[in-house]
Structure formats: C-alpha cells, structure tokens
Rosetta silent file (secondary structure, phi, psi, omega in degrees, C-alpha in Angstrom):
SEQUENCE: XXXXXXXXXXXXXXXXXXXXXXXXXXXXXXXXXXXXXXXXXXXXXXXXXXXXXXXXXXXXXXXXXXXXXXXXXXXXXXXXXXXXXXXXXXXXXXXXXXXXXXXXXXXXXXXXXXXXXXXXXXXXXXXXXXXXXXXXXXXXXXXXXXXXXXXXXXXXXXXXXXXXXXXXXXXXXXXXXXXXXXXXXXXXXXXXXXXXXXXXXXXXXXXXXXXXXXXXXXXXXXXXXXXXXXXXXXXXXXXXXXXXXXXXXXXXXXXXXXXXXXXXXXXXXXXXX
SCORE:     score description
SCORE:     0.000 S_00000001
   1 L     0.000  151.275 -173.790   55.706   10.217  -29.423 S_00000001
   2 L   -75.602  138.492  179.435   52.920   10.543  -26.768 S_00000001
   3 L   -67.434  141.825 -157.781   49.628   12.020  -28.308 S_00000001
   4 L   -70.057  135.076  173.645   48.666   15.686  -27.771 S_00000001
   5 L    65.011   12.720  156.937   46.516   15.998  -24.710 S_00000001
   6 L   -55.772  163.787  166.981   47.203   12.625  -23.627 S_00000001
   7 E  -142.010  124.692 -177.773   47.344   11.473  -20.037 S_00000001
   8 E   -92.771  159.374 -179.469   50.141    8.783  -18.606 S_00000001
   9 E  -152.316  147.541  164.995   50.048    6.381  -15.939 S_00000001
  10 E  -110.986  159.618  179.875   52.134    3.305  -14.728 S_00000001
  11 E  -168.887 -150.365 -175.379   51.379    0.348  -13.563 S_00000001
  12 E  -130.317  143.932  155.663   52.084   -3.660  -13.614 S_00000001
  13 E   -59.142  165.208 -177.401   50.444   -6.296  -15.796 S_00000001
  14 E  -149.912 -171.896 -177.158   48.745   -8.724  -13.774 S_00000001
  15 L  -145.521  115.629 -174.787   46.878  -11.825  -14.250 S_00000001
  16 L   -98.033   23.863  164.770   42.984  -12.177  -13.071 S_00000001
  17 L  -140.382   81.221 -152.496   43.182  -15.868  -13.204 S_00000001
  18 L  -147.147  142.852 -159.528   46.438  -17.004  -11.542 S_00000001
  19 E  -156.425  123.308  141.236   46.231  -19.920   -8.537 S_00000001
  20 E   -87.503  104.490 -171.985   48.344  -21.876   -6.259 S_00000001
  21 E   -60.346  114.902 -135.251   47.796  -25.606   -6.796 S_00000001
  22 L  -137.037  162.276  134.743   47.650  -26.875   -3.406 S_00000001
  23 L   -73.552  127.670 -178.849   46.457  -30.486   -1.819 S_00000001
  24 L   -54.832  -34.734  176.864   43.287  -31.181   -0.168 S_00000001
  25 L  -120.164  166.846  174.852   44.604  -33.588    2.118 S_00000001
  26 L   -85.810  136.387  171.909   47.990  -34.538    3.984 S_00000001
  27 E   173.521  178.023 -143.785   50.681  -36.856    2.445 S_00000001
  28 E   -90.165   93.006  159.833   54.041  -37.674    0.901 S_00000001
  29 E   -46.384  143.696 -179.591   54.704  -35.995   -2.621 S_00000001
  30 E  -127.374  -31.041 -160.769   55.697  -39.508   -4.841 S_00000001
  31 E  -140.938  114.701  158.184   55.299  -37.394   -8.288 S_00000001
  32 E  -138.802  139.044  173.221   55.390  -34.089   -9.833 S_00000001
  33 L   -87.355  -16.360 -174.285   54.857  -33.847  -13.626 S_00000001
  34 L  -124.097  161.552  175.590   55.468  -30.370  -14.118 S_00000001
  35 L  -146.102  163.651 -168.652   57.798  -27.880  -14.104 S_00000001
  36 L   -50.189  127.638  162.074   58.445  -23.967  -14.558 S_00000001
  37 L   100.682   -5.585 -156.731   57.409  -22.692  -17.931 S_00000001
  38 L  -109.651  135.115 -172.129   55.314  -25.911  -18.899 S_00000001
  39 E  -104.768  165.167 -179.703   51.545  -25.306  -20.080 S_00000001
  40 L  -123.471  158.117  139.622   48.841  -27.754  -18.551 S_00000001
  41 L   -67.068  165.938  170.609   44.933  -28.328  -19.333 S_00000001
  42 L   -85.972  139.934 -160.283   42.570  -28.107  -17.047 S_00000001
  43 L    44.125   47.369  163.842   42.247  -31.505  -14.544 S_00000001
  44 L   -88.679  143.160 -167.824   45.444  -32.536  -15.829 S_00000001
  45 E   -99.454  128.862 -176.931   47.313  -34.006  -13.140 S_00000001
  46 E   -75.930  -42.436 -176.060   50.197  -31.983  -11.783 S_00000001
  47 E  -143.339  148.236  163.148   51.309  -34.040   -8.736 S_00000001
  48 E  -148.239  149.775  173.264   50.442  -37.348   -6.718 S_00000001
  49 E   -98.275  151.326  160.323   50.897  -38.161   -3.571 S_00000001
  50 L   -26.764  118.747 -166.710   51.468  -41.526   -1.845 S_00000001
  51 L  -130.818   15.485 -155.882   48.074  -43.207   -1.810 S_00000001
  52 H   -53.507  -52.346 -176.059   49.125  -46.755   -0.760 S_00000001
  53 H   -38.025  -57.379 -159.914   47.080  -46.396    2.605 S_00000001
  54 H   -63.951  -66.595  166.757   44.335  -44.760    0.733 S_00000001
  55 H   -60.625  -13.800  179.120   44.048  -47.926   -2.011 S_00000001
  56 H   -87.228  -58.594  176.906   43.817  -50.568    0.751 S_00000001
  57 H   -47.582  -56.614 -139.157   40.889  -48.215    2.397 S_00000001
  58 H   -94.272   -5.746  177.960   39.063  -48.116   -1.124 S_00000001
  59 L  -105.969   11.293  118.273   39.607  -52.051   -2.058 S_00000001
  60 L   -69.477  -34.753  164.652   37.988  -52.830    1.321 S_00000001
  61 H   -79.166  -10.756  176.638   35.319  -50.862    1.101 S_00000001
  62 H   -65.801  -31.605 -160.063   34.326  -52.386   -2.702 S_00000001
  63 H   -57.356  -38.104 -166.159   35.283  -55.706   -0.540 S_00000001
  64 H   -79.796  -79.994 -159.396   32.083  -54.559    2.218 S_00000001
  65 H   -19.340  -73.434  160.246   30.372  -53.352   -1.361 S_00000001
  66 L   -54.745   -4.896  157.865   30.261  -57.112   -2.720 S_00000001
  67 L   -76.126  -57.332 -173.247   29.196  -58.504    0.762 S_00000001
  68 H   -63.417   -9.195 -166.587   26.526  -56.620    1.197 S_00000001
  69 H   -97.752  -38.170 -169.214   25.213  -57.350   -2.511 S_00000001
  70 H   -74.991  -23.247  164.352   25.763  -61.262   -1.854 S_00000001
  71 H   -20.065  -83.105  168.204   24.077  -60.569    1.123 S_00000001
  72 H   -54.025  -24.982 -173.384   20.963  -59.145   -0.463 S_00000001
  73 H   -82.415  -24.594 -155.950   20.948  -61.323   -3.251 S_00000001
  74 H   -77.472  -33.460 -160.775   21.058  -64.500   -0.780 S_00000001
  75 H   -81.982  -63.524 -171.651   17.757  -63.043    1.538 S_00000001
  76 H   -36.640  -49.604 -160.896   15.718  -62.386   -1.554 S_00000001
  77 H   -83.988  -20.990 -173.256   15.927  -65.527   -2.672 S_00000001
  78 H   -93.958    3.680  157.190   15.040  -67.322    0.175 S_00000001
  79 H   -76.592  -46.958  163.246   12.152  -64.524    0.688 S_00000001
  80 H   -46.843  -41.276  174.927   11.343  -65.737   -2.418 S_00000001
  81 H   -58.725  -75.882 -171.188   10.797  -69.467   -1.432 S_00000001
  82 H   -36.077  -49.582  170.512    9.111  -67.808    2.178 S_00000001
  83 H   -28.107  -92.609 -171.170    6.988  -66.257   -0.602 S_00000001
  84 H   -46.925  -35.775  178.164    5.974  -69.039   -2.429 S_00000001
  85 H   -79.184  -26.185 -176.949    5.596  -71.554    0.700 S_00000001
  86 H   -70.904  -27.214 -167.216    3.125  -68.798    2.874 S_00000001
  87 H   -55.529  -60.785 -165.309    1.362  -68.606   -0.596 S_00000001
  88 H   -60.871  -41.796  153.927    0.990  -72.466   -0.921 S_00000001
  89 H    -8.916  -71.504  174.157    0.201  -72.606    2.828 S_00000001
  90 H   -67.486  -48.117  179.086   -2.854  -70.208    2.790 S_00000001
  91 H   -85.668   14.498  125.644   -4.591  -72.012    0.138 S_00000001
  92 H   -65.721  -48.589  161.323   -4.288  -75.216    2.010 S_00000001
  93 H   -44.595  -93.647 -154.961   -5.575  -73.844    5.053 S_00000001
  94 L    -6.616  -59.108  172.922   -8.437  -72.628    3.206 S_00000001
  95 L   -52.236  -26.015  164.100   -8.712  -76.045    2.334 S_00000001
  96 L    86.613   44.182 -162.183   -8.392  -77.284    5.683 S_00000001
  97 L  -123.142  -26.885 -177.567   -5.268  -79.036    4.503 S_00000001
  98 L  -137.345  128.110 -140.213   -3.017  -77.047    6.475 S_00000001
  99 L  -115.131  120.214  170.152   -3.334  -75.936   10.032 S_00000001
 100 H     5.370  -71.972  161.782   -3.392  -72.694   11.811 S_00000001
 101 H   -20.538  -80.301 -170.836    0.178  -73.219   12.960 S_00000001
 102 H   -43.388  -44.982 -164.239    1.466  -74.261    9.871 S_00000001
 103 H   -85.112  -25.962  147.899    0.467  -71.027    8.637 S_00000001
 104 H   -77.082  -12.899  136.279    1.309  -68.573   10.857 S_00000001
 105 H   -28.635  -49.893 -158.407    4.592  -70.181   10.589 S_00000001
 106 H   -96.514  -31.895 -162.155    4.917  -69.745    7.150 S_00000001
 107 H   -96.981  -67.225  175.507    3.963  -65.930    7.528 S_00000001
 108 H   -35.124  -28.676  171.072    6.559  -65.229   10.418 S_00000001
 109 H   -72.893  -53.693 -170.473    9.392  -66.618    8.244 S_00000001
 110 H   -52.410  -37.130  160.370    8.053  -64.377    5.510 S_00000001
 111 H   -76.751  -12.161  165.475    8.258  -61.459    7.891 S_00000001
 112 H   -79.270  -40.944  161.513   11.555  -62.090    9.158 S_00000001
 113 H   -79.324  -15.708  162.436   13.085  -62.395    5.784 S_00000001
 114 H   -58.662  -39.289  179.898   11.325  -59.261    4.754 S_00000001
 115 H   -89.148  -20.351  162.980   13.027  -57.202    7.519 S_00000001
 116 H   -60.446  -33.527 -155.304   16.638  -58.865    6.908 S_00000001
 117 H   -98.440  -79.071  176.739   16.057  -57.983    3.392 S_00000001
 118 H   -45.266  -43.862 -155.492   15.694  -54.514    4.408 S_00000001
 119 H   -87.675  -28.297 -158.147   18.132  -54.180    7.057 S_00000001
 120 H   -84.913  -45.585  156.981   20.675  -56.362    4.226 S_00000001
 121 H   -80.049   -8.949  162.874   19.943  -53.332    1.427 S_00000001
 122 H   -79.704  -49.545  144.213   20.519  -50.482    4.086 S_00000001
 123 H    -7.054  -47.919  159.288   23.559  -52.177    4.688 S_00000001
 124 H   -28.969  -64.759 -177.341   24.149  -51.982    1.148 S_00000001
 125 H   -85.254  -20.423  163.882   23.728  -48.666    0.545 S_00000001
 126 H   -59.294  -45.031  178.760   25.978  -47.690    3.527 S_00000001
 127 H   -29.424  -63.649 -155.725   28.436  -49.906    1.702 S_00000001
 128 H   -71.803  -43.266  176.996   28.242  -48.127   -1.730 S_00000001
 129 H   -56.529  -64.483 -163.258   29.042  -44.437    0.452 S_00000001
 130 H   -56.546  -28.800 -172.010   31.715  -45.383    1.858 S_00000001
 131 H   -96.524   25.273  170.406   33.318  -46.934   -1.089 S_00000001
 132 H   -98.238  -58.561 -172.350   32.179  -43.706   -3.065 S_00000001
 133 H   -91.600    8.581  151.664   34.047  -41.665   -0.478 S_00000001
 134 H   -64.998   -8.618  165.257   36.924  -43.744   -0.301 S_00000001
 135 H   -65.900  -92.992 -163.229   37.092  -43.129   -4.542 S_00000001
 136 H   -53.065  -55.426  158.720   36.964  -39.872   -3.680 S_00000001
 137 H   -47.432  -37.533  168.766   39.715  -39.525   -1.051 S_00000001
 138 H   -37.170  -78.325  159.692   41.575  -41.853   -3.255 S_00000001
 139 H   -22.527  -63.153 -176.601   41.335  -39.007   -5.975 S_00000001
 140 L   -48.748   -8.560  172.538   42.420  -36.671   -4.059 S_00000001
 141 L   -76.920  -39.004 -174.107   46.071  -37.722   -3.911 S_00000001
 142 L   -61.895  157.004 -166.171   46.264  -36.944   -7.697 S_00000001
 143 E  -132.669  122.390  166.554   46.393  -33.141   -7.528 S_00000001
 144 E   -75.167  135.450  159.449   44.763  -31.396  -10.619 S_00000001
 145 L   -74.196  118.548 -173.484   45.076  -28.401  -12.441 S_00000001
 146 L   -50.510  -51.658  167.828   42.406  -26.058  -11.664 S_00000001
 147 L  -139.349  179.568  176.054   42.271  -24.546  -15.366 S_00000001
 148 L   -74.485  112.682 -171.350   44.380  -24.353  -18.135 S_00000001
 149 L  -147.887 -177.060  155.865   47.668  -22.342  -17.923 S_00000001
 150 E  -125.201  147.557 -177.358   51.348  -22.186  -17.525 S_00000001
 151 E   -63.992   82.541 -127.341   52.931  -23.036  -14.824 S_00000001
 152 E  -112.535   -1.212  175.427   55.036  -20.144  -13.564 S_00000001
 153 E  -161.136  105.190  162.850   56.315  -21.824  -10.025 S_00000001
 154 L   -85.899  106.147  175.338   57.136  -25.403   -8.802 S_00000001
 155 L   -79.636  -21.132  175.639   57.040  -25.421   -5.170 S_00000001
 156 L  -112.264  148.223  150.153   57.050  -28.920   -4.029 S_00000001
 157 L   -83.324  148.797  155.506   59.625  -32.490   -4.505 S_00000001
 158 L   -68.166  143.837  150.388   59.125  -35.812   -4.330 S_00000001
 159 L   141.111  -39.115 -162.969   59.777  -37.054   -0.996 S_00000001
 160 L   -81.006  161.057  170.181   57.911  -33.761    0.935 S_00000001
 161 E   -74.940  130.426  172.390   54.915  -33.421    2.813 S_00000001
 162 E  -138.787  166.441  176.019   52.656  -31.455    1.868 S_00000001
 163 L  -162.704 -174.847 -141.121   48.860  -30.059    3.202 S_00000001
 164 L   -87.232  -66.910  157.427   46.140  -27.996    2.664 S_00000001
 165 L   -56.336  111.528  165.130   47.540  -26.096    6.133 S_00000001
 166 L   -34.321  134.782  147.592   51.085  -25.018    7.290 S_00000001
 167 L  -120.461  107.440 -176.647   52.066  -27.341    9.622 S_00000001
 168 L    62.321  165.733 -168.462   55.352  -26.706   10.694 S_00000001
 169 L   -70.980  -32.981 -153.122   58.582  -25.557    8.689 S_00000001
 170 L   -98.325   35.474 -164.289   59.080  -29.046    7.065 S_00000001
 171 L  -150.865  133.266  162.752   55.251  -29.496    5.415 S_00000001
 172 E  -109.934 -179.961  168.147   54.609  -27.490    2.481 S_00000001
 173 L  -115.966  -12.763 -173.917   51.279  -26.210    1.440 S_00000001
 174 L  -119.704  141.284 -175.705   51.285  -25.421   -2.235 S_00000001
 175 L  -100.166  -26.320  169.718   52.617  -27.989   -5.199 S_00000001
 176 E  -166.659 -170.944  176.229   53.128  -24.875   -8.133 S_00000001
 177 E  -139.490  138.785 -157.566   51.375  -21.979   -9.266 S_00000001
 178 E  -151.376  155.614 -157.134   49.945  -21.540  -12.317 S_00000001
 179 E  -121.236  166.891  163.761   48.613  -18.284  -14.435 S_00000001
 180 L  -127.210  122.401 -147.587   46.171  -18.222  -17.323 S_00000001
 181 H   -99.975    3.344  177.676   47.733  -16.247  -19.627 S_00000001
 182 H  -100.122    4.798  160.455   44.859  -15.229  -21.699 S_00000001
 183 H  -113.855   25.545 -172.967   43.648  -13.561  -18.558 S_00000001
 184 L   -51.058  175.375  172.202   46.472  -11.069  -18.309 S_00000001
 185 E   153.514  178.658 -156.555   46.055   -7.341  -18.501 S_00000001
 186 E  -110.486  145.763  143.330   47.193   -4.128  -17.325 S_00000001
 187 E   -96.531  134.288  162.177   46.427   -2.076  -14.023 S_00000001
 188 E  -136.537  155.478 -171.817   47.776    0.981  -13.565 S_00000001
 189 E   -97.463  154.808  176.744   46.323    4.022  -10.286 S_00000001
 190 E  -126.156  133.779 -179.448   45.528    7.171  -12.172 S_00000001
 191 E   -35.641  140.326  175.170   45.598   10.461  -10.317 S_00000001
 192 L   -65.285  -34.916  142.669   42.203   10.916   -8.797 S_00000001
 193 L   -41.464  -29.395  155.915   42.525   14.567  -10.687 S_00000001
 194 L  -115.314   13.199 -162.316   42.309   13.088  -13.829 S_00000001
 195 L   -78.047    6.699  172.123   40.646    9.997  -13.767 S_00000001
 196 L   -67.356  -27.462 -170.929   37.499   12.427  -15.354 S_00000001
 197 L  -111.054   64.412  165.632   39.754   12.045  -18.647 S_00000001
 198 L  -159.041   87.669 -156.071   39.333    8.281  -18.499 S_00000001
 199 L  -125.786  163.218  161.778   35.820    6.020  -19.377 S_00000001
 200 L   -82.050  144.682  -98.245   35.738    2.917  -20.366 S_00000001
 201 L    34.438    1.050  176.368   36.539    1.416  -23.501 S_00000001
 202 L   -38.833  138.876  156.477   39.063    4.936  -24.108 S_00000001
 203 E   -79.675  158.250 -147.300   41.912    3.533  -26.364 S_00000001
 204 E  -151.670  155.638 -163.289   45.110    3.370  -24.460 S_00000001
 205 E  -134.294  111.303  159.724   48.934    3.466  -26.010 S_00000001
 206 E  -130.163  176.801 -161.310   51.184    0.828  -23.141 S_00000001
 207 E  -134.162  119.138  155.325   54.989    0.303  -23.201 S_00000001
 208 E   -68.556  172.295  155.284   56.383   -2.504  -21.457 S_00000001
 209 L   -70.938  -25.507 -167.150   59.812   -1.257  -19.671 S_00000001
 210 L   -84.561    4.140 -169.778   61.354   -4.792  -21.064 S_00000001
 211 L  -164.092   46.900 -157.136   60.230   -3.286  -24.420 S_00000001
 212 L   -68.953  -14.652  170.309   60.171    0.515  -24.157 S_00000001
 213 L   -64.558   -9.563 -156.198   60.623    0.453  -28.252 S_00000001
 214 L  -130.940  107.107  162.109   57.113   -1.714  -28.752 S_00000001
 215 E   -76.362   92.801  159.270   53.752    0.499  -28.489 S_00000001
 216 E   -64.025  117.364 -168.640   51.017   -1.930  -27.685 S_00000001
 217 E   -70.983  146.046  169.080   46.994   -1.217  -28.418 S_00000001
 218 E  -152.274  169.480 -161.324   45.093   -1.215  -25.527 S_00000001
 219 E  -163.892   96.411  170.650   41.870   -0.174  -24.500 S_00000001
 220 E     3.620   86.820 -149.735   40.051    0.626  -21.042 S_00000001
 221 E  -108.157  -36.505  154.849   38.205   -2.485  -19.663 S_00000001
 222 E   179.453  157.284  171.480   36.599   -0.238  -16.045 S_00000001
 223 E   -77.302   92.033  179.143   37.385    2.059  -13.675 S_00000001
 224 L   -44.480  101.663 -178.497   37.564    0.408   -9.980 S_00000001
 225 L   -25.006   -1.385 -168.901   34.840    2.042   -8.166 S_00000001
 226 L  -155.261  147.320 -150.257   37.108    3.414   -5.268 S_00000001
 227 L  -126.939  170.475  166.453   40.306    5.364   -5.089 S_00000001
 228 E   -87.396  101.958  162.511   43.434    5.251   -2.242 S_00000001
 229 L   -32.543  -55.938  164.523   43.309    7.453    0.109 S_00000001
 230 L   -65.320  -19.626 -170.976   47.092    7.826    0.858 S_00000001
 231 L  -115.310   76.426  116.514   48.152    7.888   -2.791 S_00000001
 232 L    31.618   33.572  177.486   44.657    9.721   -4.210 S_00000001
 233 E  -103.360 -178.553 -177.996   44.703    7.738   -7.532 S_00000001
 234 E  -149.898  114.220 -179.517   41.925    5.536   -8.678 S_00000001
 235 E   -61.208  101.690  172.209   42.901    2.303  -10.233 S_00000001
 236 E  -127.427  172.435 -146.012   41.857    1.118  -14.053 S_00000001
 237 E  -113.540  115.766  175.798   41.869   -1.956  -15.739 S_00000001
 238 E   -90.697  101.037  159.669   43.532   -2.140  -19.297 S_00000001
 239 E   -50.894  134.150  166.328   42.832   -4.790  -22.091 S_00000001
 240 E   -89.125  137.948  177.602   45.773   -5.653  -24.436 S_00000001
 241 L   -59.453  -47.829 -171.854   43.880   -5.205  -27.702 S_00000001
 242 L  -115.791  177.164  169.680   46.249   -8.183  -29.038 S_00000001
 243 L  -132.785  156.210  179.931   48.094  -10.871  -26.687 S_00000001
 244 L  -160.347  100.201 -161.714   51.203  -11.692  -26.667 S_00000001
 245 L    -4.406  -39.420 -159.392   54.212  -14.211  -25.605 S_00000001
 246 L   -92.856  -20.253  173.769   56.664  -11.547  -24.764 S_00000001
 247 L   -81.761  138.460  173.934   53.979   -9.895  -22.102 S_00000001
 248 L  -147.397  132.738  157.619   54.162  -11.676  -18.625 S_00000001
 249 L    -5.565  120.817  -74.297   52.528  -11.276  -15.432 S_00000001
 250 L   -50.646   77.831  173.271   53.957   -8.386  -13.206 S_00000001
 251 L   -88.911  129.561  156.708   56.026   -6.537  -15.713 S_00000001
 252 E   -36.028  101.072 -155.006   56.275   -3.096  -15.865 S_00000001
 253 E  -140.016  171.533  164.693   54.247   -0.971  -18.054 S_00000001
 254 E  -135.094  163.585 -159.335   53.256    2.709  -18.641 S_00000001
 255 E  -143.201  136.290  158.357   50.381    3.405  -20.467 S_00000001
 256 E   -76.364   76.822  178.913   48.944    6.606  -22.719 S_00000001
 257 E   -60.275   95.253  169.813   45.066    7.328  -22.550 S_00000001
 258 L   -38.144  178.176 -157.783   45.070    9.030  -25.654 S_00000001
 259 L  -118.851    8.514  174.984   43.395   12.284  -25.878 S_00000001
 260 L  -116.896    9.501 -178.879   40.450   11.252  -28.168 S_00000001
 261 H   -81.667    8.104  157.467   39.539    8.415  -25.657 S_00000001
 262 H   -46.808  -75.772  170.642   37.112   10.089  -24.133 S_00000001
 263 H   -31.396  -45.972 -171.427   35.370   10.648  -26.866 S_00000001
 264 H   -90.072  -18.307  170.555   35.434    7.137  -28.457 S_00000001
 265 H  -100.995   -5.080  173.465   34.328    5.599  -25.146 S_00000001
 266 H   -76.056  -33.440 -166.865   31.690    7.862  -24.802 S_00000001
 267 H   -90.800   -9.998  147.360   30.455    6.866  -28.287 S_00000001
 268 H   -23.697  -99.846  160.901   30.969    3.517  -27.458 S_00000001
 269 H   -56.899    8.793  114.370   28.725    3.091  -24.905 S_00000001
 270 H   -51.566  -63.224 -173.172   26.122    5.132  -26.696 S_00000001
 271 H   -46.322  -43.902  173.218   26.291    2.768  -29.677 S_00000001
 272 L   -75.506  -20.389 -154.024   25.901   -0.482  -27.012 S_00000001
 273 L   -96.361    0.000    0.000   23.257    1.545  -25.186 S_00000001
C-alpha cells in the first residue's frame, strides 16, 4: 500500500553510462566477438577491421626505423676514426710532423661526419614517429570497449563498412552499444507543485511495471536544477538502494517519495554537514 502522505511519480530507468562503440577510422568489418546480452571488460576487443593495408604501412615504417639506426650507427663510427685521426693529426702538426693541409683536412672530414651524424639521427627520430603512428593506426582497426558492460545492441557484420561518419546508406557508423549496468537508476519529472516535498537522499518506494508485485528501496540521488516548461515538472534522479538483474535500462517504473522523506533527507544532510 502507498504510505500516508506520500507523493507518486513515473518515470523510466536509465543508464548514466551507456555508449555506442563506434570506429575511429574507415574499413571492412573482418570480426565481431560479441553479441547481444554478452558482458565485456573494459579495452576488450569487440570488433576488427581489415588491417592488411595498415600492416604493410607499419612493417615499412619499422623497415625506415632500422635504416635509419644502421645509418647512425655506420656515421658514428667512422666519426669516430675522423675523431681519432684529427686528434693524431694536431699533435703532429705541433710537432711539425704534419702539415697545415694535412690538418685542416683531417678537421673538415670531422665536420662533415659530425653534421651527417646529425642530419642521420633526425632522420631517425622522424623514423621512430612514423612507425609510432603507424602502431597506432594499426590499433585502431581493433575496436575496444570503452568500459566494462553488457552489450545490449550489435549493429555491425563481417563484410560491412563501417566509419566514424555516415557516409552513405551502405557504411555503418556504430559496431554495438553497450550499458554499464551498475550505472543504472531511475528518473522520473515530478510536478513542479510538489517537488518542495522532495530533497535529496528522501527514501523512495519504485515498482517496475514488468514487476508491479516487487517494491524496490530507493533513495533520492538530486534534484535537476531546472524544470519543463510545457509539462511544469522538475526531474529527479533515484538510486536503487540494491541492484538488480531483473532491472534494465528504459523500463517502466513508478516511484513513492514516502512521506517521512523529507525529514530523513533533511537530517541527512545535517549529519554530513
């Protein structure tokens, strides 16, 4: 029975963590791992797309990666030697053993392999980007689960296209959709005439419709700062006290704000205060 001085409201459950799993880039579904009703982890991979293109880009650039390193290793050493011969050089000239010539010889190679040596590690390091972001486009065909959930819609096959943007009727943009069911909860709009008999933390009585025999604890989580003009309600946000398998994402519910929740959220938020 509804509690004396209560006040009801309907509403839907909802989910405040719920995502369509989508690709960053364009390409060819090859794989999907999941299907409706199936829970994932978080970065688990959901889908992959055709990456053949994608592995030939990222085993050329390691290929440029390992040039550029034999590169560098090859100038060094023979800056080393350039080293060692301007060295040996100067202190014959000193000696008068070695001749002007000889010496600024010896110092021009040593500056020429110093700047090849430079220009042979920027080279290098240009190398290493590129084959960092070909890894990273590479990645990106595997398609990831943002967080951990269940999967409540598969939208794509193998064989389709899919991209981050409609393109056309034949391209999809999304691979599933997926909810986090521990972040579920109730909305329901409450006349803007009563929403004075409503604070947060008030305990709350809801009823699914799929369950109108099973009274669920619930409990005020806030009061949306701004009401609807055409319908003059003001929307608040219900915690289920407990969670539970048989509640799912837009369901029907009605809910009681019990007639002492005033009271109990008032002392509530004294007590945290």
């Amino acid at each position: 029975m509804k509690a004396v001085g209560s006040l009801a409201a309907s509403g839907y459950v909802v989910a405040r963590r719920k995502a369509t799993v989508a690709a960053e880039i364009t390409g060819k579904v090859v794989e999907v791992f999941i299907d409706e009703g199936m829970t994932v982890a978080e970065g688990q991979i959901v889908a992959r797309l055709d990456s053949v293109l994608a592995e030939r880009d990222f085993e050329l650039a390691r290929s440029r990666v390992e040039t550029a390193e034999a590169a560098v290793a090859a100038i060094s050493a023979d800056l080393e030697d350039a080293t060692r011969i301007m060295s040996r050089v100067q202190t014959l000239s000193q000696k008068s053993f070695a001749t002007d010539a000889d010496l600024t010889k010896a110092q021009a190679r040593f500056g020429v392999l110093s700047a090849q040596l430079r220009q042979a590690q920027s080279q290098l390091e240009t190398a290493k980007i590129d084959a960092k972001r070909s890894g990273s486009m590479l990645d990106k065909h595997q398609i990831r689960a943002p967080f951990a959930g269940v999967v409540i819609d598969r939208s794509a096959q193998p064989g389709e296209m899919i991209s981050p943007m409609s393109v056309g009727g034949y391209t999809r943009t999304g691979i599933c959709t997926i909810v986090d069911m521990d972040s579920i909860e109730i909305e329901v709009d409450v006349n803007e005439a009563f929403i004075g008999r409503v604070v947060p933390g008030g305990a709350v009585n809801a009823m699914l419709d799929a369950y109108p025999d099973w009274t669920i604890p619930a409990s005020v989580i806030a009061i949306v700062p701004t009401a609807n003009r055409e319908k003059a309600t003001v929307r608040v946000r219900i915690r289920f006290e407990k969670k539970d398998p048989r509640i799912l994402p837009d369901m029907a519910v009605k809910v009681n704000f019990l007639g002492d929740a005033k009271a109990k959220g008032a002392a509530e938020a004294t007590a945290a205060n």
